[in-house]
N, C-alpha and C positions, 0 to 999 in steps of 0.2 A: 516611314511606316514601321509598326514595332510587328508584323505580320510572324506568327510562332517563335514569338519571342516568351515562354510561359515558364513562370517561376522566377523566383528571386536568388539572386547569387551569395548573399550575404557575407560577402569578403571574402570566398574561399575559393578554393580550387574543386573540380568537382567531385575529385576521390576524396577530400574533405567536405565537402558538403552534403555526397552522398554517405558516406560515415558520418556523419553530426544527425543528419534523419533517423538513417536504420535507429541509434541510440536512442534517441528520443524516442523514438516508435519503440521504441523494447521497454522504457523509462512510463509512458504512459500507460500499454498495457500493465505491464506489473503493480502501479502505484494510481490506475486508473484517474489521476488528475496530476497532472503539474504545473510547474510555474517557470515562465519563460518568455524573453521579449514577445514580443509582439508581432514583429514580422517572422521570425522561427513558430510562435504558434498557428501563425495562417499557412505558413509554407506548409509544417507538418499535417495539416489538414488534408492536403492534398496525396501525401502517402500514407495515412492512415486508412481514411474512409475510402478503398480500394481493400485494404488486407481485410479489415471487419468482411466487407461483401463476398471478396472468396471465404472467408468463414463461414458466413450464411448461408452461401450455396454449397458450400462441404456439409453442412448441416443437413440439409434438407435430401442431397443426394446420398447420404453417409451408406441409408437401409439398402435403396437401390441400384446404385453400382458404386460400388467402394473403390475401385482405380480411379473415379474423380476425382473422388474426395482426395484422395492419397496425392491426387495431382495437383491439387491446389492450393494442399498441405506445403507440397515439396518447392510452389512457385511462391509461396506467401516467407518463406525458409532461406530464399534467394537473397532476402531483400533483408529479414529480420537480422540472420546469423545467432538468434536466442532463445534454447530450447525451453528454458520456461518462460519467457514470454510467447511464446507460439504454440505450447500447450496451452497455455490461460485461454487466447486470444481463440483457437477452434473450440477450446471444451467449456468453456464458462462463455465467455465474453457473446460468442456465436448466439448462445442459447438464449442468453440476457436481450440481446440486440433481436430476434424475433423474427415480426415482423413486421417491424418498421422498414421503410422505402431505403432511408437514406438518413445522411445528416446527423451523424453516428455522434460528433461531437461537437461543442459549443467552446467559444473564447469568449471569456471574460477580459475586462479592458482593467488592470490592477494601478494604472497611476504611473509616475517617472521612479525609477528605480533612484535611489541618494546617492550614489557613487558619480555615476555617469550620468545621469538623468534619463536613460534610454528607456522607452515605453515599455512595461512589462504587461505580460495577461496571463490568464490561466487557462489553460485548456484540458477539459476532463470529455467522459463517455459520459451522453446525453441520459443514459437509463441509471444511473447509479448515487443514489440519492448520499449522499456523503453528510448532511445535515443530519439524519434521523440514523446513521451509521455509530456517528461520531457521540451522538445522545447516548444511542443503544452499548458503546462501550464505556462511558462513563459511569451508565448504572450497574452493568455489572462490574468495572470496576469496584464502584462504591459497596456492592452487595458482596464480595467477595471478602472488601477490605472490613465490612461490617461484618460478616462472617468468621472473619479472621479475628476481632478481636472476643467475640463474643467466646471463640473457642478457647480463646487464651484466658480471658477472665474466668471461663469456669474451670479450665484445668489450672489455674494458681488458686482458686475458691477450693478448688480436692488438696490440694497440697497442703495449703494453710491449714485445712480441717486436720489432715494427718498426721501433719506436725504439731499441730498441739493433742491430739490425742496419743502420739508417742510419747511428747515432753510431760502429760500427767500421768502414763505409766511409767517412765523411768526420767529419773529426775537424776542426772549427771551433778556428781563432786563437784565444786567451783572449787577451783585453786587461789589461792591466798596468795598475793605476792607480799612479799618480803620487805616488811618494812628496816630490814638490817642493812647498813650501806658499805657494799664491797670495797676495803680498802686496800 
């Protein structure tokens, strides 16, 4: 019988495998999706969707008594060891996540990695549309980098105008060179 036997070991020892989470859990707050086999992305699910939830109820208790919040802050802190991912994760992440129940994140199943061939997937936060993100900084990209040029073409358009309204007031000497051959 496998009776509490939960979670997977994934070749490590446990001060290593509990450091391989915290990491990842610090790795997917900050960059809100990542890419990772498949059995690390299922295990992480299971210490992730715990930290969001003390989040939520940090959240929710923040107004009326703030030694929870503080406490929950300090137990979700235990496990991170990363001050800006545990910022993100109570001030943003908290707010984003709501009030939804649960099921904070999804795994995507990515195919055999070419090296090894070992399953990879993606695992991100279920409210953070990364599609219409990824759009939204492309156009500004493009809008900035069209920007940029437009300002360049007309500050070379003043210049050009300037310089030839100096070179038809003053019309500089051309020097001769020497058609005599220094012997």
């Amino acid at each position: 019988m496998i009776h509490r036997k939960k979670g997977r070991k994934l070749k490590r020892t446990a001060s290593h495998r509990s450091a391989l989470m915290a990491n990842l859990s610090a790795s997917l707050i900050l960059h809100k999706r990542i890419n990772t086999t498949e059995a690390k992305a299922k295990e992480l699910r299971m210490y992730i969707e715990p930290l969001v939830s003390k989040a939520r109820k940090a959240a929710k208790m923040k107004d009326s008594t703030p030694e929870g919040s503080v406490h929950l802050r300090r137990e979700a802190r235990k496990f991170l060891q990363n001050k800006d991912a545990l910022n993100i994760l109570f001030d943003e992440i908290s707010l984003k996540v709501g009030d939804r129940p649960g099921g904070f994140t999804r795994v995507l199943k990515t195919g055999n990695r070419y090296g090894d061939g070992a399953k990879t997937a993606i695992i991100e936060f279920v409210d953070y549309n990364y599609v219409k993100q990824k759009e939204d900084k492309l156009k500004e990209k493009e809008a900035a980098a069209s920007k940029d040029t437009t300002d360049k073409k007309k500050e070379s358009a003043e210049k050009n105008k300037e310089t030839k309204k100096e070179g038809k007031a003053e019309k500089k000497p051309v020097k001769k060179k020497s058609t005599e051959s220094k012997a």
